[in-house]
Backbone as CSV, one residue per row, in Angstrom:
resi,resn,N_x,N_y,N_z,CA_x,CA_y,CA_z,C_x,C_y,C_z
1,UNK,0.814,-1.185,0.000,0.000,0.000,0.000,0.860,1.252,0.000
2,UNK,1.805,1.057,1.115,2.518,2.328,0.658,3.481,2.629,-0.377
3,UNK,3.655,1.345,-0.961,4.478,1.409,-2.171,3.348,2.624,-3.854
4,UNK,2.431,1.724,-3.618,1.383,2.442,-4.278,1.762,3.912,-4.413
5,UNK,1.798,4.249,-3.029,1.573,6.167,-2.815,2.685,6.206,-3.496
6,UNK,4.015,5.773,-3.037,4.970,6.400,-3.748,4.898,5.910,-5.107
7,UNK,4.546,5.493,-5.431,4.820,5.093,-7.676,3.866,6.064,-7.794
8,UNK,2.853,7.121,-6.740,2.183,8.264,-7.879,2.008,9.291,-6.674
9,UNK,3.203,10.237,-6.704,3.138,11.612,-5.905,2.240,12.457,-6.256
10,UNK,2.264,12.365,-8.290,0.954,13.650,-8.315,-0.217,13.061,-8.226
11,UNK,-0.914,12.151,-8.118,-1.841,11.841,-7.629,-2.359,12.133,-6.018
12,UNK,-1.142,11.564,-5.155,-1.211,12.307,-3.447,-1.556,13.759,-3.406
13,UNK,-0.445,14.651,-4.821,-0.858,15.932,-4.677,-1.641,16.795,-4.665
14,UNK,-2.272,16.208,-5.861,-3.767,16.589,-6.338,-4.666,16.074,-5.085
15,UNK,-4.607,15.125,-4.608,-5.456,15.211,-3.941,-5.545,16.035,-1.946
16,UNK,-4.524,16.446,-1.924,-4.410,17.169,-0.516,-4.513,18.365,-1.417
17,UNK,-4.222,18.814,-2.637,-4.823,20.610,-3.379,-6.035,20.324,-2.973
18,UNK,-6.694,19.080,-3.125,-8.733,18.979,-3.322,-9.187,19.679,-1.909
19,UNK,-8.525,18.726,-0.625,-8.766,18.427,-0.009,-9.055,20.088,0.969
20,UNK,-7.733,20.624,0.747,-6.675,22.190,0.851,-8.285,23.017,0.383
21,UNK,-8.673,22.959,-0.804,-9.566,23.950,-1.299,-10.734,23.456,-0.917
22,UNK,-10.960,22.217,-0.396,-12.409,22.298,0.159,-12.677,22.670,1.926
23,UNK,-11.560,23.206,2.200,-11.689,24.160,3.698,-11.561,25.378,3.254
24,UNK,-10.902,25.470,2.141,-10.702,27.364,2.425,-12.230,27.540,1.361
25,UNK,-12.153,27.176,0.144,-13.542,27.420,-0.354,-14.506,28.367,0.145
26,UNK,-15.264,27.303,1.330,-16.765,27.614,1.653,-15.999,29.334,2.776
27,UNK,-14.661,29.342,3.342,-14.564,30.399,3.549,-14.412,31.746,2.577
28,UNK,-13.567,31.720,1.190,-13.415,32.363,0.546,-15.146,33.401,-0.125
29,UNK,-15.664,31.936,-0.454,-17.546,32.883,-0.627,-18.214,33.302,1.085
30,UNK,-18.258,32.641,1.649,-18.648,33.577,2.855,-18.263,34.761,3.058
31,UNK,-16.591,35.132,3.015,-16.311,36.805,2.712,-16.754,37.635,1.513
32,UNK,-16.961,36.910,0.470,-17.657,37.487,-0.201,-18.913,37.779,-0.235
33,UNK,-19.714,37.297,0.130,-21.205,37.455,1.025,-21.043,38.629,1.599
34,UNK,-20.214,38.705,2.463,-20.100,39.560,3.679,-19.675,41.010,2.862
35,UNK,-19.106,41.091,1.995,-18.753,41.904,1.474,-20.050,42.475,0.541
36,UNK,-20.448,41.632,-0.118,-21.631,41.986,-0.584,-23.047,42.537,0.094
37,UNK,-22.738,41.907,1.471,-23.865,42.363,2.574,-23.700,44.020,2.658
38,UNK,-22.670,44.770,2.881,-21.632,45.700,3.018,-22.109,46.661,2.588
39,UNK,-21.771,46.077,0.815,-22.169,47.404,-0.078,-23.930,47.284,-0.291
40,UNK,-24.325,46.577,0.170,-25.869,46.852,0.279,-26.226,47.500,0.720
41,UNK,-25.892,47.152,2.698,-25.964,48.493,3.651,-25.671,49.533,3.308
42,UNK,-24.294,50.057,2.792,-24.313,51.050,2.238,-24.871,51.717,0.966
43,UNK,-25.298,51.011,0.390,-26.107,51.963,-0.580,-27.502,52.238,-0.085
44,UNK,-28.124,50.939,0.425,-29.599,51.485,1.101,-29.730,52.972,2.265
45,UNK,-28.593,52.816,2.835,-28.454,53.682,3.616,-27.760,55.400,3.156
46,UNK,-26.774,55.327,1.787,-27.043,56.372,0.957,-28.620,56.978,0.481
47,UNK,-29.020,55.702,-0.389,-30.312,55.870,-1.343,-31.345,56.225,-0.177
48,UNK,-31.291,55.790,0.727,-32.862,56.509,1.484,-32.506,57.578,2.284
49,UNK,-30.703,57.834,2.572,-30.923,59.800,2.968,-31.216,60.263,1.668
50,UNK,-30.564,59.958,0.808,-30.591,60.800,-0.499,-32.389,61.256,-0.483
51,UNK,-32.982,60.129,-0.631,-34.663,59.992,-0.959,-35.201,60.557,-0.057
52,UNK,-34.945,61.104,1.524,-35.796,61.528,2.191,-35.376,63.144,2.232
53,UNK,-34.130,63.652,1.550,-33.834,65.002,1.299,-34.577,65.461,0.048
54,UNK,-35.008,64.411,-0.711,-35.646,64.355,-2.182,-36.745,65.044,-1.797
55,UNK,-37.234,64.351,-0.899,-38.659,64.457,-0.295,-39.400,64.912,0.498
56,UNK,-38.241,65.652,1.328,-38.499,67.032,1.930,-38.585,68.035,0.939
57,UNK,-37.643,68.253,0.329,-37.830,69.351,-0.981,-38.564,70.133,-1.842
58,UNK,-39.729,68.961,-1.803,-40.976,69.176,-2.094,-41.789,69.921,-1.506
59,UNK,-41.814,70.157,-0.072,-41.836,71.149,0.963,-41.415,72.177,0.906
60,UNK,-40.534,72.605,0.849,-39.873,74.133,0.793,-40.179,74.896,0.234
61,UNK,-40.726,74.838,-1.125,-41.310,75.658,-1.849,-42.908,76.500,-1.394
62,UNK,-43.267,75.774,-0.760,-44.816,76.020,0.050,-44.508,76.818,0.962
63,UNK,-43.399,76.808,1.782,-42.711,77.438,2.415,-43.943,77.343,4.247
64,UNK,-43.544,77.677,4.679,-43.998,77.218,6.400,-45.294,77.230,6.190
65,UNK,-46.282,78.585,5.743,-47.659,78.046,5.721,-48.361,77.602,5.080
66,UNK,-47.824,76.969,4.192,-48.137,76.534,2.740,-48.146,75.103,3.369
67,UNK,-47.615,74.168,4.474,-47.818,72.875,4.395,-48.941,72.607,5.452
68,UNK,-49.548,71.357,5.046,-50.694,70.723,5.435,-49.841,69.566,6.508
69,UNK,-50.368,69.633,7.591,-49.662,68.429,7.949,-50.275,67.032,8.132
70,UNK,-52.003,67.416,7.781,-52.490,66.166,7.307,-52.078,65.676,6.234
71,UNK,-52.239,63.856,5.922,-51.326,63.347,5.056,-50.233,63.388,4.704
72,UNK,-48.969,64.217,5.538,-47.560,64.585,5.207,-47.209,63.612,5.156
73,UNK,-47.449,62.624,6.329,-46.892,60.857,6.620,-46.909,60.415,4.995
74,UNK,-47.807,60.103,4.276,-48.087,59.694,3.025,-47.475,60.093,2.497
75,UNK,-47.394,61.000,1.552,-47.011,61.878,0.911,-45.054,61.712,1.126
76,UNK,-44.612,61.903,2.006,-43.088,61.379,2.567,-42.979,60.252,1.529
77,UNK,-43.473,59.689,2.392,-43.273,58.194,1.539,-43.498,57.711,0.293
78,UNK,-44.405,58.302,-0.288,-44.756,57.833,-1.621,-43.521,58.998,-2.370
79,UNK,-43.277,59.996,-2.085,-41.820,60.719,-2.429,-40.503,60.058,-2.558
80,UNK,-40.456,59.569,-1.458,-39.100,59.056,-1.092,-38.973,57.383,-1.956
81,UNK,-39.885,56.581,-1.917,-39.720,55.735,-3.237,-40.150,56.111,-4.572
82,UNK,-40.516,57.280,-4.724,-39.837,57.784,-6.252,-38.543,58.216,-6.298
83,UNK,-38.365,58.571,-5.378,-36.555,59.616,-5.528,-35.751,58.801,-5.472
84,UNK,-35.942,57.119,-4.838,-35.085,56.078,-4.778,-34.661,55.530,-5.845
85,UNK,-35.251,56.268,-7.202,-35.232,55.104,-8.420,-35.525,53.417,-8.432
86,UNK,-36.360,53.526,-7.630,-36.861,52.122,-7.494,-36.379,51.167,-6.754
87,UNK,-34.748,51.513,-5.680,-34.066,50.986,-4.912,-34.717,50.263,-4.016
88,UNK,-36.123,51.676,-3.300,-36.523,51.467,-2.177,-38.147,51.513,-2.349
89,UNK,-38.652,50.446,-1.815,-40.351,50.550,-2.213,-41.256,50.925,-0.937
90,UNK,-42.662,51.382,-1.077,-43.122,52.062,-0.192,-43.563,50.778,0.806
91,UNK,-43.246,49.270,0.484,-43.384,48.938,1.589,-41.924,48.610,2.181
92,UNK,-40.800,48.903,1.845,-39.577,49.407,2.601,-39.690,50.399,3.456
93,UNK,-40.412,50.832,3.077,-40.743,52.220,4.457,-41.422,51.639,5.560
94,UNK,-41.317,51.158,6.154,-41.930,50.717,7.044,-43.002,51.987,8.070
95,UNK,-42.207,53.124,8.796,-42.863,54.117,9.767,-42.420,55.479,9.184
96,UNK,-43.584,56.490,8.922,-43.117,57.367,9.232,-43.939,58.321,9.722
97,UNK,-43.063,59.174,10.686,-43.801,60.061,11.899,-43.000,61.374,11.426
98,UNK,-44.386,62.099,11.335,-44.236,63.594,11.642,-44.859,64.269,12.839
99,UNK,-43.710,65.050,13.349,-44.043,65.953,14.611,-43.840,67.210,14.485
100,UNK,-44.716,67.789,14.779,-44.754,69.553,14.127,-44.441,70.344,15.687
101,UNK,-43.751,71.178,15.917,-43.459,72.167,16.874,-43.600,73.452,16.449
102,UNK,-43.879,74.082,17.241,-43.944,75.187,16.926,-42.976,76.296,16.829
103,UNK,-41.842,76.006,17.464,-40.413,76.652,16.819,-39.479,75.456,17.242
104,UNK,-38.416,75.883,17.224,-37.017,75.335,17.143,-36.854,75.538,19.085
105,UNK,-37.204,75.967,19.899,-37.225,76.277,21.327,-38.174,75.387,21.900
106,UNK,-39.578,75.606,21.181,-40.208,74.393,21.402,-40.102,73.242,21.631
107,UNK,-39.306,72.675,20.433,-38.953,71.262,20.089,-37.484,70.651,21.395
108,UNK,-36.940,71.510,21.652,-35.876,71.708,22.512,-36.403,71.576,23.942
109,UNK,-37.834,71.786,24.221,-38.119,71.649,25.486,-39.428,70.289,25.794
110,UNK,-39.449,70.011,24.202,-40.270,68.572,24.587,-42.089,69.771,24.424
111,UNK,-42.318,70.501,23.775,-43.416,70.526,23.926,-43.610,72.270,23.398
112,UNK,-44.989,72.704,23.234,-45.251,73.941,22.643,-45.270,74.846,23.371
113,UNK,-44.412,74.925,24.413,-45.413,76.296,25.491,-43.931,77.828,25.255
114,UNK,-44.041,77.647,23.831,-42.883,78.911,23.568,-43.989,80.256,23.617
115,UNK,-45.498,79.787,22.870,-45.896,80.560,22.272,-46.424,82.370,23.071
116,UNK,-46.349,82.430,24.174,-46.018,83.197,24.780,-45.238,83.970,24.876
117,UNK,-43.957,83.164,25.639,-43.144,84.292,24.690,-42.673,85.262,23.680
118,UNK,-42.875,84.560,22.623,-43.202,85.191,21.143,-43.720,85.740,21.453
119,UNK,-45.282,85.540,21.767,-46.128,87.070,21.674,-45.418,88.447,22.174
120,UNK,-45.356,88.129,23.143,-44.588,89.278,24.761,-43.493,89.735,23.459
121,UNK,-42.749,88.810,23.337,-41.342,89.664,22.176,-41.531,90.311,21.041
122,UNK,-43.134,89.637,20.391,-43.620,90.444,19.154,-42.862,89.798,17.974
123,UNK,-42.551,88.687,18.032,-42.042,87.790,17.081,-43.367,86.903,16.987
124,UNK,-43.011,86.509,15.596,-44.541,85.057,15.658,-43.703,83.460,15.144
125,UNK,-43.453,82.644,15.979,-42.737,81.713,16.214,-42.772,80.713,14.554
126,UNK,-41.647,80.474,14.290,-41.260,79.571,12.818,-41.323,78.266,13.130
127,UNK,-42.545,77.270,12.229,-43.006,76.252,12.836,-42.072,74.897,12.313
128,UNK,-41.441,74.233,13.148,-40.601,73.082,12.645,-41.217,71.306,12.619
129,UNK,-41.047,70.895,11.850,-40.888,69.593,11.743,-40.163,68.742,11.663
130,UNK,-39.889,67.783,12.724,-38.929,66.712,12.924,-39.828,65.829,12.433
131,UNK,-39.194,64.887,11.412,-39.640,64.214,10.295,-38.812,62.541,10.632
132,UNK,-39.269,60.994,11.404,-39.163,60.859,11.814,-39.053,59.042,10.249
133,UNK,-38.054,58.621,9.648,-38.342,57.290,8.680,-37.247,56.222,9.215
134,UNK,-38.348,55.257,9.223,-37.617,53.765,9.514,-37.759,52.881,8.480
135,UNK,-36.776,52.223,7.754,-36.819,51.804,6.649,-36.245,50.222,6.931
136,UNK,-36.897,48.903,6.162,-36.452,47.616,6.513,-36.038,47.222,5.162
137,UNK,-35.349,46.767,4.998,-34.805,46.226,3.928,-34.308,44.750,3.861
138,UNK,-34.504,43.556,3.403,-34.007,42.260,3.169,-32.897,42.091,2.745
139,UNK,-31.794,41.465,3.296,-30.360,41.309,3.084,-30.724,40.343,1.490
140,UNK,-29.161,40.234,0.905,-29.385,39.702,-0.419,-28.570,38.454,-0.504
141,UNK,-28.081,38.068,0.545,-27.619,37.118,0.392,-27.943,36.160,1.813
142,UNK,-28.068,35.119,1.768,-28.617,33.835,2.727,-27.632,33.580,4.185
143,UNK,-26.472,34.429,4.489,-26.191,33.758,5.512,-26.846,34.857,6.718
144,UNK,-27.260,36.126,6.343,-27.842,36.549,7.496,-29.296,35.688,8.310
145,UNK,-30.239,35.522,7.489,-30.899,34.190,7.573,-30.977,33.142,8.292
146,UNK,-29.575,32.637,7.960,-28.703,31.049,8.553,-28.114,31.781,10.055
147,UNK,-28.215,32.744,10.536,-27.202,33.396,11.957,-28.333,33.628,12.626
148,UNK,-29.218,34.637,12.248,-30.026,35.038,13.093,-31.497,34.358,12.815
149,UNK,-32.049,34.016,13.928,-33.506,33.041,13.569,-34.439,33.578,13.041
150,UNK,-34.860,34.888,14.076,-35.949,35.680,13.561,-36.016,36.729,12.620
151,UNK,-36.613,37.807,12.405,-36.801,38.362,11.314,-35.248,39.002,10.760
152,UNK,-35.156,38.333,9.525,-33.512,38.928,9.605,-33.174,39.941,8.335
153,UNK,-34.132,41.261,8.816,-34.016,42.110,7.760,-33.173,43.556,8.548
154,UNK,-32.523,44.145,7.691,-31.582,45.232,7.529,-32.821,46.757,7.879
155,UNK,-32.715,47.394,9.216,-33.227,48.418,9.346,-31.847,49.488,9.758
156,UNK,-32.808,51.067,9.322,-32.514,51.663,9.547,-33.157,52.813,9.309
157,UNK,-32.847,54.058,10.731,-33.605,55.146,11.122,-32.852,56.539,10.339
158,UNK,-33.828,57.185,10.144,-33.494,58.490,9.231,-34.569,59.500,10.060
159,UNK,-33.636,60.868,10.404,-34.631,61.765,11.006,-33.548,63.065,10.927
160,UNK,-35.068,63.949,10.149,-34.570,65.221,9.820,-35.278,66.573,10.280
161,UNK,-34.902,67.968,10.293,-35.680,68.364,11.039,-36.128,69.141,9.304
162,UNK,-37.401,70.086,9.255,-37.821,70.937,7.973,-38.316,71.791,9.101
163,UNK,-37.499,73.253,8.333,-37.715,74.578,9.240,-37.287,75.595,8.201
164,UNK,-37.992,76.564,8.912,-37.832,77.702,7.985,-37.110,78.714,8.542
165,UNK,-36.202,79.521,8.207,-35.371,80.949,8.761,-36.246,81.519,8.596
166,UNK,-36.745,82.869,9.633,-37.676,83.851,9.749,-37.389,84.710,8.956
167,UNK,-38.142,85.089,7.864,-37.958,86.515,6.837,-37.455,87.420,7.632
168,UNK,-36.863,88.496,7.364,-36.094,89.922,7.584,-37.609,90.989,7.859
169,UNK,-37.944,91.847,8.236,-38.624,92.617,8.545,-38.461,93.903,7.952
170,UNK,-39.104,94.356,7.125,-38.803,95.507,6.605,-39.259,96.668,6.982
């Protein structure tokens, strides 16, 4: 038998190369997975700030009393998966919350009771919105899946404020 091995070395060889590449293998695509997991996160997480600056934008022009803040929730969202180019769909959006304050002091103290002041100062307070998106996204490749049991999708929170600088007084 051991004469065998030796009358054929490249045969032994070839077969400890087999043997050699079937441990590193299944590691070599797992980093690649992982790598691919990577640039997912990062683009979902580009593409939906990008999409929710898209989608504020739309706002500004109306300028502070020009927005409705009924249906804003909607409206966000059905914005922000157009501006995604199709990356991100409106049921990727999972939540979104709008909270309206009544200035920037307001929002700073957890609640509206600026408006007083203003009066007394003779200013009339610039109304802000902290704009509040949670977005879920499904990994694209199977080992997140295989690690974690339960729901094994890719979130992440986006929150911006939309405010207006007070015109100049002439």
């Amino acid at each position: 038998m051991t004469r065998a091995w030796h009358a054929h070395p490249r045969r032994a060889a070839r077969g400890a190369l087999a043997v050699e590449a079937a441990f590193v293998l299944p590691v070599v695509i797992a980093g690649a997975m992982m790598f691919m997991e990577l640039a997912n996160i990062g683009l979902t997480i580009d593409m939906g700030n990008t999409a929710l600056e898209r989608a504020l934008q739309g706002f500004r022009p109306q300028g502070a009393g020009g927005i409705d803040d009924a249906g804003m929730a909607a409206r966000i969202r059905q914005r922000m998966a157009a501006a995604s180019h199709g990356y991100l769909t409106e049921s990727n959006i999972s939540n979104v919350s709008v909270e309206r304050f009544s200035s920037l002091d307001a929002m700073g103290k957890g609640g509206d009771d600026d408006s007083a002041q203003d009066a007394a100062a003779g200013t009339s307070p610039v109304p802000v919105w902290r704009v509040t998106v949670d977005i879920r996204k499904n990994f694209v490749t199977p080992i997140p899946r295989l690690l974690v049991q339960e729901n094994a999708m890719f979130r992440y929170r986006y929150q911006q404020l939309l405010g207006y600088l007070p015109g100049e007084e002439s």
